[in-house]
Every structure is written in structure tokens, then in C-alpha cells.
DRENVO-312892 format. One record per residue: x, y, z of N, C-alpha, C in turn; chain; residue in one letter. Coordinates in nm, 4 decimals, always signed. Atoms other than C-alpha are relative to their C-alpha. Example, Ala and Ser with C-alpha at 12.3 -4.5 7.8 and 13.67 -1.06 7.14 Angstrom:
REM DRENVO-312892
[atom [+0.0890,-0.1190,+0.0000],[+1.2300,-0.4500,+0.7800],[+0.0900,+0.1200,+0.0000],'A','a'] [atom [-0.0820,-0.1190,-0.0060],[+1.3670,-0.1060,+0.7140],[-0.0770,+0.1090,+0.0730],'A','s'] 
//
This chain:
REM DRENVO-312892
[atom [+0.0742,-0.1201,+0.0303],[-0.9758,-2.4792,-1.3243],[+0.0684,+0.1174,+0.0683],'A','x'] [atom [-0.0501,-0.0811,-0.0058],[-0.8385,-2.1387,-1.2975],[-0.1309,+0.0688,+0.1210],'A','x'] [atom [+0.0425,-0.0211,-0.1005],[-0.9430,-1.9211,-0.9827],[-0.1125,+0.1288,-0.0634],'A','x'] [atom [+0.0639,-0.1369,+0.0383],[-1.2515,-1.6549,-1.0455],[+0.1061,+0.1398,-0.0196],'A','x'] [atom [-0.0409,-0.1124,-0.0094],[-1.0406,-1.3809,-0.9966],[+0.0849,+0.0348,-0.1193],'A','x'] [atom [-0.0795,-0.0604,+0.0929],[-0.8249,-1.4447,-1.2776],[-0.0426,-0.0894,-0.1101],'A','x'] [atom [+0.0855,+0.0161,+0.1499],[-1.1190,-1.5498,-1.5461],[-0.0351,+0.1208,+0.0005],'A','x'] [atom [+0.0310,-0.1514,+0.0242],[-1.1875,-1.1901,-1.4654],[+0.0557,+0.0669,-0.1162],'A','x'] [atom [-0.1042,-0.0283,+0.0881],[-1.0592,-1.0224,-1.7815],[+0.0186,+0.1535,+0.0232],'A','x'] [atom [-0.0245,-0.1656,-0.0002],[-0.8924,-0.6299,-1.7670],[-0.0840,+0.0542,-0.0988],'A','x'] [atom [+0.0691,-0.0808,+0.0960],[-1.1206,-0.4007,-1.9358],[+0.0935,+0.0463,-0.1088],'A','x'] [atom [-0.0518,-0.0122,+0.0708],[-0.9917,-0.3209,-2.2550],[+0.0045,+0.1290,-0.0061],'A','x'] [atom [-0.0230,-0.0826,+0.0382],[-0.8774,-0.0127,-2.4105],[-0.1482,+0.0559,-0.0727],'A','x'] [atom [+0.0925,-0.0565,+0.0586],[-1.1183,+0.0035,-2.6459],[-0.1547,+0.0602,+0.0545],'A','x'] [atom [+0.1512,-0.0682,-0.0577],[-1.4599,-0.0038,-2.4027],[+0.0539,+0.0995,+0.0882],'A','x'] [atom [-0.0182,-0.1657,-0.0198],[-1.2601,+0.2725,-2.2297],[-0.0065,+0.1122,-0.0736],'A','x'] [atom [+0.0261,-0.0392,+0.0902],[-1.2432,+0.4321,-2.5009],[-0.1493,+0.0567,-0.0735],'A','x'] [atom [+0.1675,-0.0357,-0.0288],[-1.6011,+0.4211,-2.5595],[-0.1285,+0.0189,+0.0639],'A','x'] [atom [-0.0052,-0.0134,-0.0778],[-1.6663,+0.4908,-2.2653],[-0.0161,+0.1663,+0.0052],'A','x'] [atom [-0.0607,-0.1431,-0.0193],[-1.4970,+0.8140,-2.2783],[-0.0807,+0.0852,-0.1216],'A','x'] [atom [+0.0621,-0.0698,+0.0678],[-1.6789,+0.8978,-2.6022],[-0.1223,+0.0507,+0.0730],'A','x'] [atom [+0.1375,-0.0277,+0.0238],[-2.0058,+0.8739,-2.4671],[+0.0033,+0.1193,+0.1264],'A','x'] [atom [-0.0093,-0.0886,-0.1702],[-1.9071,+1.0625,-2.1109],[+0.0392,+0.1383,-0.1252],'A','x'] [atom [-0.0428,-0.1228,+0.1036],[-1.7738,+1.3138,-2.4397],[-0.1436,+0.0882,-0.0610],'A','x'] [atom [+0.1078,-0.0398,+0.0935],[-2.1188,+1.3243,-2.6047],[-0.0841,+0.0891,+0.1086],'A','x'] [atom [+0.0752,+0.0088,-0.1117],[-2.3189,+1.3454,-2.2768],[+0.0659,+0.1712,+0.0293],'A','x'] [atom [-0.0323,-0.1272,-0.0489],[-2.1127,+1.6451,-2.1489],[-0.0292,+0.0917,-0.0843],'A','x'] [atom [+0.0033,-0.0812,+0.1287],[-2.1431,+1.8150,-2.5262],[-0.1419,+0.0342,+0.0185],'A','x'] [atom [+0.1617,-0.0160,-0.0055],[-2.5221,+1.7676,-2.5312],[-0.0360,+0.1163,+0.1414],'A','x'] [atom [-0.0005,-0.0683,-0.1497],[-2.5011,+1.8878,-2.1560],[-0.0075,+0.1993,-0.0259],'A','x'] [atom [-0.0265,-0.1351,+0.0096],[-2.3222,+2.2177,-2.2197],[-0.0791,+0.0717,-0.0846],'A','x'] [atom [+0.0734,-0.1155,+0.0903],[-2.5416,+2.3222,-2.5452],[-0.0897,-0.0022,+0.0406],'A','x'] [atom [+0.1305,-0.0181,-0.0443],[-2.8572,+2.2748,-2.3554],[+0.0508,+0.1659,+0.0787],'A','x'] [atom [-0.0670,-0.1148,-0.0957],[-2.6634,+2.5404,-2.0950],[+0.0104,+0.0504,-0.0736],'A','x'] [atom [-0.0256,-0.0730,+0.0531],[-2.5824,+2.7530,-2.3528],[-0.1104,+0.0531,-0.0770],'A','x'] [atom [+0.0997,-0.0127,+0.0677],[-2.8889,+2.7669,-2.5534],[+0.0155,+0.0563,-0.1407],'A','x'] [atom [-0.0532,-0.0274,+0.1664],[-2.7221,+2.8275,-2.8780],[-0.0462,-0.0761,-0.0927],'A','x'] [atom [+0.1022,+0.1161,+0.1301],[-2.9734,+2.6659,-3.2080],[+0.1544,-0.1071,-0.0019],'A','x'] [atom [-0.1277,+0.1120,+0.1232],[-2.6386,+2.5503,-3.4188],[+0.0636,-0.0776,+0.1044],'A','x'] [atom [-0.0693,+0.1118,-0.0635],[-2.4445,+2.4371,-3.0782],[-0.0487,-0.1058,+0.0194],'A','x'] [atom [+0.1435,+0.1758,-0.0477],[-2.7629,+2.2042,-2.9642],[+0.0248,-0.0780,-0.1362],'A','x'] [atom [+0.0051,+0.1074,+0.0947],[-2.7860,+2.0678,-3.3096],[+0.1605,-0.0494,-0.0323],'A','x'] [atom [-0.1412,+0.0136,+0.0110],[-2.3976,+2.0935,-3.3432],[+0.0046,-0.1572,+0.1276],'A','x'] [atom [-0.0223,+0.0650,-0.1403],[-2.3968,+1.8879,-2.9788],[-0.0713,-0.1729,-0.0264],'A','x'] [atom [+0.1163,+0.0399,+0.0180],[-2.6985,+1.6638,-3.0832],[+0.0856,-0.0981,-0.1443],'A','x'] [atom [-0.0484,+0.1319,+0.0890],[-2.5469,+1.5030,-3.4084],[+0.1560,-0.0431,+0.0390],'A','x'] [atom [-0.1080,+0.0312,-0.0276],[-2.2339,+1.4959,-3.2388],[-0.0323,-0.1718,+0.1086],'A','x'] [atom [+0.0039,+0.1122,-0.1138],[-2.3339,+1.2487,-2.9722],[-0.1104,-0.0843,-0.0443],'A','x'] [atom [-0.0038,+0.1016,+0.1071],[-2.4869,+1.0518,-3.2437],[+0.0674,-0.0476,-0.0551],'A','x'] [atom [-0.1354,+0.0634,+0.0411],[-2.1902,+1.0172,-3.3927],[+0.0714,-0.0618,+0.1179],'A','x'] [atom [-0.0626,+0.0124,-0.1110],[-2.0253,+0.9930,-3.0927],[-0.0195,-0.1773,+0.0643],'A','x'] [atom [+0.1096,+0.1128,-0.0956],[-2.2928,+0.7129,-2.9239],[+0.0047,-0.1204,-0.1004],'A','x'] [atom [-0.0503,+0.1163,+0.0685],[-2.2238,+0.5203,-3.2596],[+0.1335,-0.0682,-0.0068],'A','x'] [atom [-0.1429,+0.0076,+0.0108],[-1.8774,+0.5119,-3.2727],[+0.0302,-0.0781,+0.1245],'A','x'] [atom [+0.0236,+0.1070,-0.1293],[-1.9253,+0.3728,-2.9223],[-0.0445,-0.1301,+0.0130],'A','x'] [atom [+0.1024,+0.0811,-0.0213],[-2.1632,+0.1611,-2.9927],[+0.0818,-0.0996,-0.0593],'A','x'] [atom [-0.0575,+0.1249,+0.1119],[-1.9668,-0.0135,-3.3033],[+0.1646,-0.0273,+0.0739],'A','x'] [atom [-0.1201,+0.0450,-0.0328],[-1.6055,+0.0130,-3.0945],[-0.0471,-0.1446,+0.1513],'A','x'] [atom [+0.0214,+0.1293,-0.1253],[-1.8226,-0.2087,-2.7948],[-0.0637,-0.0976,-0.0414],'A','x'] [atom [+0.0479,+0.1273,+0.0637],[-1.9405,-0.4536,-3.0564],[+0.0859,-0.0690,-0.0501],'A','x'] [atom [-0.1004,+0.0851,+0.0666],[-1.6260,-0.4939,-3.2322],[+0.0816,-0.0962,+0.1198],'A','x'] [atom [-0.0483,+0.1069,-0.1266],[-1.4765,-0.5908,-2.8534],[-0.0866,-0.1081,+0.0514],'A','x'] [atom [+0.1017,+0.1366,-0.0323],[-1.8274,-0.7910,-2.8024],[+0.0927,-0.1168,-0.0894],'A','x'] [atom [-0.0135,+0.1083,+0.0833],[-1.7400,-0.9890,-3.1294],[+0.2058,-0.0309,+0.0279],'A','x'] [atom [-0.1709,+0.0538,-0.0679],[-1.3172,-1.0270,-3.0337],[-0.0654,-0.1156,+0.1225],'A','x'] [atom [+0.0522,+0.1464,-0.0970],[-1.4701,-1.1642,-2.6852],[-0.0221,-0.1404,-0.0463],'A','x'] [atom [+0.0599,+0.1256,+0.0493],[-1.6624,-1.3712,-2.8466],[+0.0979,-0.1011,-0.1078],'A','x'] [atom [-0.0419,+0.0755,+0.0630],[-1.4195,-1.5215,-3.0740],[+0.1552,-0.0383,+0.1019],'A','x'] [atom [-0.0825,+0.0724,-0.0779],[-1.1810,-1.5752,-2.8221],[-0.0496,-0.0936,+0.1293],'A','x'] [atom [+0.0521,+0.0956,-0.0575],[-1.4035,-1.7506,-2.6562],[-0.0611,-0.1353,-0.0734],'A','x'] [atom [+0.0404,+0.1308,+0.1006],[-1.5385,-1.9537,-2.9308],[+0.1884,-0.1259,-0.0227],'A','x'] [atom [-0.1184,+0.0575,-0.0085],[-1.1352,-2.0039,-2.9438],[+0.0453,-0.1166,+0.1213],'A','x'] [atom [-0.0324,+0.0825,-0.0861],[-1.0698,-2.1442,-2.6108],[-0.0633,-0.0865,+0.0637],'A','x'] [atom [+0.0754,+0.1164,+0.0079],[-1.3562,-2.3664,-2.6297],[+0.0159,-0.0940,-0.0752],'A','x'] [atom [-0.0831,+0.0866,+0.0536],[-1.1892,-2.5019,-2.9218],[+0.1018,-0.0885,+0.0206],'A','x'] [atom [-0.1342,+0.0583,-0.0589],[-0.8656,-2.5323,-2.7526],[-0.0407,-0.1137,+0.1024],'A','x'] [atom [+0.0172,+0.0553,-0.1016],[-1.0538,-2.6953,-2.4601],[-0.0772,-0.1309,-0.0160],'A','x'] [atom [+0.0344,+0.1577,+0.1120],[-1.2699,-2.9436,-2.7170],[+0.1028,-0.0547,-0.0085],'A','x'] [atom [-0.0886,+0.0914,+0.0703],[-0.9676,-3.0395,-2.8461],[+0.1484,-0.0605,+0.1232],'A','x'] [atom [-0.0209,+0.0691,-0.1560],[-0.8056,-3.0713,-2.4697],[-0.0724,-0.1391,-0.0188],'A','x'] [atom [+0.0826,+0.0592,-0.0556],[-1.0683,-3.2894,-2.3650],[-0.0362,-0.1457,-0.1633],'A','x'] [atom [-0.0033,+0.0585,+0.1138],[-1.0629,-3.4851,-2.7292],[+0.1154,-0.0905,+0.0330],'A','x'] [atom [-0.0978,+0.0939,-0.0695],[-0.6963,-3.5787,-2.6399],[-0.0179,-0.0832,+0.1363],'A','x'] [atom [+0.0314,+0.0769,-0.0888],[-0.7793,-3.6620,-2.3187],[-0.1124,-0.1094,-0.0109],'A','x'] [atom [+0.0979,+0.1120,+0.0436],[-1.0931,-3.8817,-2.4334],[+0.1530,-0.1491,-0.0860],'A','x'] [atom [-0.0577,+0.0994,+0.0863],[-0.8596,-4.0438,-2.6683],[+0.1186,-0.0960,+0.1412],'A','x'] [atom [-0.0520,+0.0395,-0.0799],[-0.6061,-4.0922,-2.4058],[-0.0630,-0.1120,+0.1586],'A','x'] [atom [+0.0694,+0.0548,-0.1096],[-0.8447,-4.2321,-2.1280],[-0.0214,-0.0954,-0.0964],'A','x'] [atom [+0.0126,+0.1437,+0.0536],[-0.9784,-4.4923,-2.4273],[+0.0788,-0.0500,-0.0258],'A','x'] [atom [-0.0854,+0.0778,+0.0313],[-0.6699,-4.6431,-2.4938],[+0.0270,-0.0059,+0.1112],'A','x'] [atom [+0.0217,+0.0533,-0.1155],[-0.5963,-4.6813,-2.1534],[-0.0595,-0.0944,+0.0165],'A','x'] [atom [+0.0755,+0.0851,-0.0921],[-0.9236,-4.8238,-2.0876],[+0.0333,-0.1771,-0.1449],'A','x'] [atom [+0.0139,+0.0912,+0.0723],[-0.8805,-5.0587,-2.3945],[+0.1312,-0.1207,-0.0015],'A','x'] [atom [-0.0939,+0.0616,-0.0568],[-0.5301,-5.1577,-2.2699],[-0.0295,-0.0838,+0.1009],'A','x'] [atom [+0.0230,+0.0629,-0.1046],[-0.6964,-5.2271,-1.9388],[-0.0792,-0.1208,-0.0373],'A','x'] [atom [+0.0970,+0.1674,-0.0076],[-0.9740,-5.4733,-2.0906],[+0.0844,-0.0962,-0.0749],'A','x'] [atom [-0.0435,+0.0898,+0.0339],[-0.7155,-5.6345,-2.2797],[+0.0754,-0.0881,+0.0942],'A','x'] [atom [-0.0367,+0.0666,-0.0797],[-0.5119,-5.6976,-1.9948],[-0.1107,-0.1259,+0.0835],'A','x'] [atom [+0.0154,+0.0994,-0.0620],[-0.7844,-5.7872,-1.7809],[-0.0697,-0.1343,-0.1063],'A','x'] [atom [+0.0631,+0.0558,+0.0875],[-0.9196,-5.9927,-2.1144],[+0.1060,-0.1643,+0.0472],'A','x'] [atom [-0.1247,+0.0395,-0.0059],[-0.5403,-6.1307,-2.0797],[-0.0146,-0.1122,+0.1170],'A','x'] [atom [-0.0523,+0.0294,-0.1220],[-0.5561,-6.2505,-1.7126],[-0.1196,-0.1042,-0.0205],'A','x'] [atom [+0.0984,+0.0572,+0.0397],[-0.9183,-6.3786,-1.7853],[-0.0078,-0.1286,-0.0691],'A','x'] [atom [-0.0113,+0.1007,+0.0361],[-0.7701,-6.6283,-2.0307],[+0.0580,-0.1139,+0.0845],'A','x'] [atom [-0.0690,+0.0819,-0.0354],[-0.4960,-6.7160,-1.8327],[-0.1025,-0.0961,+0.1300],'A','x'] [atom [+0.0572,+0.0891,-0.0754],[-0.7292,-6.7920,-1.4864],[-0.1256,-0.1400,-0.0861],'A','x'] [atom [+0.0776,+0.0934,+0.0273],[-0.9843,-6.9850,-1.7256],[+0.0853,-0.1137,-0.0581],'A','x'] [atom [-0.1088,+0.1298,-0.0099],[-0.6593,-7.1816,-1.8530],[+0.0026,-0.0621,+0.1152],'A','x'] [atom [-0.0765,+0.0663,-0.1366],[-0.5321,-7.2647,-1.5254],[-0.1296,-0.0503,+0.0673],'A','x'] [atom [+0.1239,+0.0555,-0.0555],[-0.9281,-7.3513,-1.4127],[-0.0010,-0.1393,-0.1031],'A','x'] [atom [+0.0090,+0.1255,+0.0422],[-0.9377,-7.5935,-1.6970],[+0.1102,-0.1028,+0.0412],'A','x'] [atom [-0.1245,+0.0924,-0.0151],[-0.5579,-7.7483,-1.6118],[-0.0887,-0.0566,+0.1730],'A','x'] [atom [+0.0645,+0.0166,-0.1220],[-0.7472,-7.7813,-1.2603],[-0.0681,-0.1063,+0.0082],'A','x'] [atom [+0.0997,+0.0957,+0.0166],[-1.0325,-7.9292,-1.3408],[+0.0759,-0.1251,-0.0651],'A','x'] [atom [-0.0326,+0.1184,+0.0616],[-0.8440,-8.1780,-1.5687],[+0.0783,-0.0882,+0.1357],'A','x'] [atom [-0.1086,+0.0775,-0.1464],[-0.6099,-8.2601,-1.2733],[-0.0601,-0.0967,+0.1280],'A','x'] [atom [+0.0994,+0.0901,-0.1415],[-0.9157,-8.2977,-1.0059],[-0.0474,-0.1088,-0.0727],'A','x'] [atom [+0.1000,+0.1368,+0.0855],[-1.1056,-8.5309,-1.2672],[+0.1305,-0.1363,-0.0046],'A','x'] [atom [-0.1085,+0.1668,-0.0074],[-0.7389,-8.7684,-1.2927],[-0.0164,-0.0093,+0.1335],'A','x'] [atom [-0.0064,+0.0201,-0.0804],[-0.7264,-8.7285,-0.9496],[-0.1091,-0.0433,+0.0946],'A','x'] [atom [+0.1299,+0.0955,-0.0088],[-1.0453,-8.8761,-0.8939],[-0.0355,-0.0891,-0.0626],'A','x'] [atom [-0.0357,+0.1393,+0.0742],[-1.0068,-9.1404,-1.1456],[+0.0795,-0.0820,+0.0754],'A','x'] [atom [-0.0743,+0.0661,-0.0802],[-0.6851,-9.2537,-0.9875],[-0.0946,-0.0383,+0.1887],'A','x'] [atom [+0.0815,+0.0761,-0.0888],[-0.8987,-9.2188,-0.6347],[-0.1075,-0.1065,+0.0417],'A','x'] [atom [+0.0873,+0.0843,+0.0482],[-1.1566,-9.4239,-0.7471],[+0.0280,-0.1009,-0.0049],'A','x'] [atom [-0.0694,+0.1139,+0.0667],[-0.9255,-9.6783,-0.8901],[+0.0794,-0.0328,+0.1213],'A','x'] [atom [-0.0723,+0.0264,-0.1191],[-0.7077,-9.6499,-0.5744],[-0.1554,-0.0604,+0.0927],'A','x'] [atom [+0.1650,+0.0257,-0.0366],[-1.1219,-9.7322,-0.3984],[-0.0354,-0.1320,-0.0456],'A','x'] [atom [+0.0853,+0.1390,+0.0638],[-1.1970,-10.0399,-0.6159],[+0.1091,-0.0924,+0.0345],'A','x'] [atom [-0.1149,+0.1347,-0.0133],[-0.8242,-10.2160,-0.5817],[-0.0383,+0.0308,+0.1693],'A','x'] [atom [+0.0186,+0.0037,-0.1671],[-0.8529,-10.1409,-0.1843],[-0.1297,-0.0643,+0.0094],'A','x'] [atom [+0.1291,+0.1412,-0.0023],[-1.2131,-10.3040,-0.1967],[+0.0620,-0.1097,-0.0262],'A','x'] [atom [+0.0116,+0.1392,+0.0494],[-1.0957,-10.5633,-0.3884],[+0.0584,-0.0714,+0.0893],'A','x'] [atom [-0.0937,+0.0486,-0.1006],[-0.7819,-10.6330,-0.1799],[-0.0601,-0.0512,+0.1825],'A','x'] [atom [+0.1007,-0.0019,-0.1308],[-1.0116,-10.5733,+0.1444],[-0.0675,-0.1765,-0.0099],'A','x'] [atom [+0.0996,+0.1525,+0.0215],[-1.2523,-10.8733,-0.0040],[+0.1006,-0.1325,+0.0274],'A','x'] [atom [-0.1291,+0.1108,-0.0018],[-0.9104,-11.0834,-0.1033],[+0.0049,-0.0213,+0.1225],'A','x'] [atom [-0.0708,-0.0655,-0.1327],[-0.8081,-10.9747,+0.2700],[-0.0785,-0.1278,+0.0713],'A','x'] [atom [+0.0795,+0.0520,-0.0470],[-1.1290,-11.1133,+0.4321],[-0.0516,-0.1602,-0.0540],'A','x'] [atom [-0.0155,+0.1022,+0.0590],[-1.1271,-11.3923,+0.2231],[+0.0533,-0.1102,+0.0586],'A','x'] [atom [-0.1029,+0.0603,-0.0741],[-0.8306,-11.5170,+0.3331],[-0.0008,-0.0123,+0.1002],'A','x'] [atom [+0.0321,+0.0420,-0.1290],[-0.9108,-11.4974,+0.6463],[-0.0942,-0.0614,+0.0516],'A','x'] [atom [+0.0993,+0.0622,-0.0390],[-1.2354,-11.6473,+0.6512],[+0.0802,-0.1724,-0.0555],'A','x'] [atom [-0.0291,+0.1353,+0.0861],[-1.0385,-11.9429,+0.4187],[+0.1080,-0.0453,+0.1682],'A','x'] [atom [-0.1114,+0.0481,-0.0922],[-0.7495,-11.9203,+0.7170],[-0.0872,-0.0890,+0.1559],'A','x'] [atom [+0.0538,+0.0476,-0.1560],[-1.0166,-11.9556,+1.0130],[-0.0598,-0.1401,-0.0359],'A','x'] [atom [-0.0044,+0.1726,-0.0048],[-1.1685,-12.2588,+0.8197],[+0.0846,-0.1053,-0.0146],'A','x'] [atom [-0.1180,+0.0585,-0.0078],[-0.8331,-12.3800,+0.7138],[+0.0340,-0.0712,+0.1851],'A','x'] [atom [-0.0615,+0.0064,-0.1470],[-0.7880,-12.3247,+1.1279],[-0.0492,-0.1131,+0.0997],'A','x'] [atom [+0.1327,+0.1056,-0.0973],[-1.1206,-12.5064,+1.2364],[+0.0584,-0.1307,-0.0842],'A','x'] [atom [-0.0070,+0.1487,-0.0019],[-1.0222,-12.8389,+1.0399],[+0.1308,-0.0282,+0.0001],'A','x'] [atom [-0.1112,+0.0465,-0.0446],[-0.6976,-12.8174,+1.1205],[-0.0166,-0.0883,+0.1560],'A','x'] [atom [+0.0683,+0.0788,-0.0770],[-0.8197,-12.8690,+1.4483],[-0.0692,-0.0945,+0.0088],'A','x'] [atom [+0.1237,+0.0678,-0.0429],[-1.0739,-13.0915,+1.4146],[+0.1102,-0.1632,-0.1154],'A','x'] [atom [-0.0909,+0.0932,-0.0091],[-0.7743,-13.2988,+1.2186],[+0.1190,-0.0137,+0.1041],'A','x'] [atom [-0.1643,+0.0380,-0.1369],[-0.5050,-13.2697,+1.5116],[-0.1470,-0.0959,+0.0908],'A','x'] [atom [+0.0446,+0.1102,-0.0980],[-0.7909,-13.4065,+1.7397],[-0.0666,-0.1509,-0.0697],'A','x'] [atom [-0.0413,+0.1702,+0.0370],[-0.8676,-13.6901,+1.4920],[+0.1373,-0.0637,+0.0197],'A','x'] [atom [-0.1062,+0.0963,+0.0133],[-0.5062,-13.7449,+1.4670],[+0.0369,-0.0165,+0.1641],'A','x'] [atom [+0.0519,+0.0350,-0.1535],[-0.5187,-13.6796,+1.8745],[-0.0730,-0.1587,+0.0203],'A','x'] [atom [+0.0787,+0.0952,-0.0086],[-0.8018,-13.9531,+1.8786],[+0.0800,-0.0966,-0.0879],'A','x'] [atom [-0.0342,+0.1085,+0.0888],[-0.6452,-14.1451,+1.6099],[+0.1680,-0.0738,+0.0955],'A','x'] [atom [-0.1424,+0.0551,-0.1096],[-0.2947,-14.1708,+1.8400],[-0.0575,-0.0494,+0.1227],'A','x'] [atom [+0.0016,+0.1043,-0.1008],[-0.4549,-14.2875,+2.0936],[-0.1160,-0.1184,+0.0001],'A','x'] [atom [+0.0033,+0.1507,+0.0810],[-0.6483,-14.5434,+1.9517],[+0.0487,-0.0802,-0.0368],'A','x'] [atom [-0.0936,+0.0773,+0.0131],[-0.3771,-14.6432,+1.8576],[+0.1450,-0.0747,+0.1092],'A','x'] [atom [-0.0762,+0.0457,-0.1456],[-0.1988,-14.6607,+2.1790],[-0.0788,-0.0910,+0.0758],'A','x'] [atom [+0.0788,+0.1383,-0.0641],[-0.4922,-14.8963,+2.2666],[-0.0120,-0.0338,-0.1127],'A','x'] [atom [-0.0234,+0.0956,+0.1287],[-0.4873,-15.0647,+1.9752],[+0.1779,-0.0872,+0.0168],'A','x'] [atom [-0.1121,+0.0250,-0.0398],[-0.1265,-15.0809,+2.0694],[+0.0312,-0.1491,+0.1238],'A','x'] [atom [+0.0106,+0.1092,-0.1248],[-0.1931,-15.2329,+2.3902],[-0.0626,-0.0698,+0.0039],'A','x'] [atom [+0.0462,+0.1424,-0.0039],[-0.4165,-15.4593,+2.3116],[+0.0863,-0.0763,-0.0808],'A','x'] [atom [-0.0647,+0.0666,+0.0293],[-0.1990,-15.5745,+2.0860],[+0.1100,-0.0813,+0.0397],'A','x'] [atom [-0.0962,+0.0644,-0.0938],[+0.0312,-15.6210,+2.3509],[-0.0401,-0.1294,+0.0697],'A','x'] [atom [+0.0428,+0.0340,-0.1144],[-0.1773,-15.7408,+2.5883],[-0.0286,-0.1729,-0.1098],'A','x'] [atom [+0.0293,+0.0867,+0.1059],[-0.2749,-16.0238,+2.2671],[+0.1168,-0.0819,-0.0353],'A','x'] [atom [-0.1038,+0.0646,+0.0044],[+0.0754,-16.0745,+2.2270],[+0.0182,-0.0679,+0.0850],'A','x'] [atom [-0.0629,+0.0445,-0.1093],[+0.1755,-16.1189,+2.5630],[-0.1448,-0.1604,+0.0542],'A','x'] [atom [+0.0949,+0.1617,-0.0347],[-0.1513,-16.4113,+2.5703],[+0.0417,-0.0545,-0.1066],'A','x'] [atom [-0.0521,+0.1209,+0.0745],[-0.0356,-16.5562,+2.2608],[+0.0899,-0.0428,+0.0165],'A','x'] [atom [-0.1417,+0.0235,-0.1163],[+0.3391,-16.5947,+2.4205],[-0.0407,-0.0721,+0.1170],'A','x'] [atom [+0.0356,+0.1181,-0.1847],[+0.1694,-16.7487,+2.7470],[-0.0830,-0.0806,-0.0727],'A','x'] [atom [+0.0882,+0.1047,+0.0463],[-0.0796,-16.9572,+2.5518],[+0.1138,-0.0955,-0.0575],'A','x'] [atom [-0.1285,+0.0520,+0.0846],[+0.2256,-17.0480,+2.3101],[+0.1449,-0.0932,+0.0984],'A','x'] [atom [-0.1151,+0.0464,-0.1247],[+0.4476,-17.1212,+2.6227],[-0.0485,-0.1339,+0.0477],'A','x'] [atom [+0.0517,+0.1136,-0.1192],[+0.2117,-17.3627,+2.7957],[-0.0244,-0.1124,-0.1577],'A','x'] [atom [+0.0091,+0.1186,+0.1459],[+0.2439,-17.6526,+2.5086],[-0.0814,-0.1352,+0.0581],'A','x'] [atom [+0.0945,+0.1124,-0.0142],[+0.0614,-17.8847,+2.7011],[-0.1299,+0.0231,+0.0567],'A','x'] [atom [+0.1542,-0.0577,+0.0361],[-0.2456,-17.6984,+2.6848],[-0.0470,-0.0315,-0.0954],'A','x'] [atom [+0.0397,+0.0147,+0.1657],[-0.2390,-17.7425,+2.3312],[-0.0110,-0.1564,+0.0109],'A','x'] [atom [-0.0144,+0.1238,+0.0282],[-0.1656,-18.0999,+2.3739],[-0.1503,-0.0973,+0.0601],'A','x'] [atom [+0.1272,+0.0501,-0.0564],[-0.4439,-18.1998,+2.6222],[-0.1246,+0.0339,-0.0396],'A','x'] 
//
């Protein structure tokens, strides 16, 4: 916006001009009163009728100029403010496309997301059920290893018990031998 001082506009020619008539009429009227002359007064009198019109219609014709140069640069300033409308909506219609643009892309890249967390919670899941399972296998095996363990034991000390049962089994057999050899020796035991 332009500064007050210079929306001020220079007085024109013309309301000087009519201006000057009427300061013309005024003094005319003036002097034939002073003079007291019939014909000058009426002389004076339709003069500054004429005069006061001629004024009147040169500060209407500059009213109506004003006015159409103002009706003008309200035009000019519609049609400013028209471009600039136009210019600000394409802008803004650039801007919602962009952000329309960006809008697709983050709701793409939210769905590639989501698809990704959902495999990746399938696979965790699935990685969850084989680790159970394996876990169970795991414990399994180890409950199979500790009973495997307990009758292993409980066969080493039969075969424990069973070896040395047999080491008296052994020795009596000895001890059975070594009397059937002395019974067998003494032949006239048998005989008598």
C-alpha cells in the first residue's frame, strides 16, 4: 500500500479554475452592490449565475473523471487480486496434490509395513512352535536319557550282583571240585 501522502491527489486545474470563477462572481456581485448601479447589480447578478454554473458543471465534470478513475483502479486492483486469487489456487492445488502425493506414498509404505510385521510374526510364531516343539523333543530326551540312566544302573548292579554270584558260584564250584578231586582221590572210600 502506497503512503497517505501520496494517495493525496494535486488539485487539478480545472477546480482551480472554478474556483477562480466563483472568487470572479463573488467579487462582481461585491462591487455592483458598492456601486449601486440597477443594470451593473443585475449585470453582476446573472453573471455569477453563469459564473457559479460554469463552476458548478467544471467541479462535476472533475467529480465524474475522479470517479471514473477510481472506478478504474478498482478495476485494475479486482483484476490484481483476481490474478493473485488465481495464482494462490494453483499453488494451493499443487500443494494438496503434493501433499495428496506423499499421503499415498506414507499409506504405501504403512501397508509394505504392516505386510512385513504380519510375515514377521508368522515366521515368529513358527520360529515359537518349532522351539516348543524342539524344547518338548529336548526334555524328552532327557527324561528318556535319565530313565535310560536309572536302568542302566540298576542293570550294571544286576550285572554287579550277577558277577559276583558268580564268583561264588565260581567258588563253590571250586570248592565242589576240589571235594570231588579229594573224594575221587581217596578210592578206598568208595570201596569200603
Amino acid at each position: 500500500m502506497s503512503s497517505p501522502t501520496a494517495r493525496r491527489r494535486q488539485r487539478s486545474t480545472r477546480l482551480t479554475v472554478a474556483v477562480l470563477l466563483l472568487t470572479l462572481a463573488a467579487a462582481l456581485v461585491t462591487v455592483a452592490f458598492l456601486d449601486n448601479v440597477a443594470w451593473f447589480q443585475a449585470f453582476a447578478a446573472v453573471s455569477a449565475v453563469v459564473l457559479g454554473a460554469a463552476s458548478t458543471r467544471i467541479t462535476h465534470s472533475e467529480l465524474m473523471q475522479t470517479r471514473r478513475d477510481a472506478a478504474r483502479d478498482r478495476a485494475e486492483q479486482a483484476q490484481h487480486y483476481r490474478e493473485l486469487t488465481d495464482q494462490r489456487t494453483d499453488e494451493h492445488a499443487r500443494f494438496v496434490d503434493t501433499m495428496q502425493a506423499r499421503a499415498r506414498q506414507q499409506d504405501h509404505a504403512l501397508a509394505e509395513l504392516e505386510t512385513a510385521l504380519s510375515a514377521a510374526q508368522r515366521r515368529a510364531a513358527d520360529a515359537t512352535r518349532k522351539y516348543n516343539a524342539e524344547a518338548r523333543r529336548a526334555e524328552a530326551a532327557e527324561q528318556e536319557g535319565r530313565e535310560v540312566g536309572a536302568r542302566l544302573e540298576e542293570a550294571e548292579e544286576r550285572a554287579a550282583e550277577a558277577q559276583l554270584r558268580v564268583a561264588e558260584l565260581q567258588s563253590e564250584l571250586d570248592v565242589a571240585r576240589a571235594e570231588l578231586l579229594a573224594w575221587q582221590s581217596e578210592p578206598h572210600r568208595l570201596r569200603a
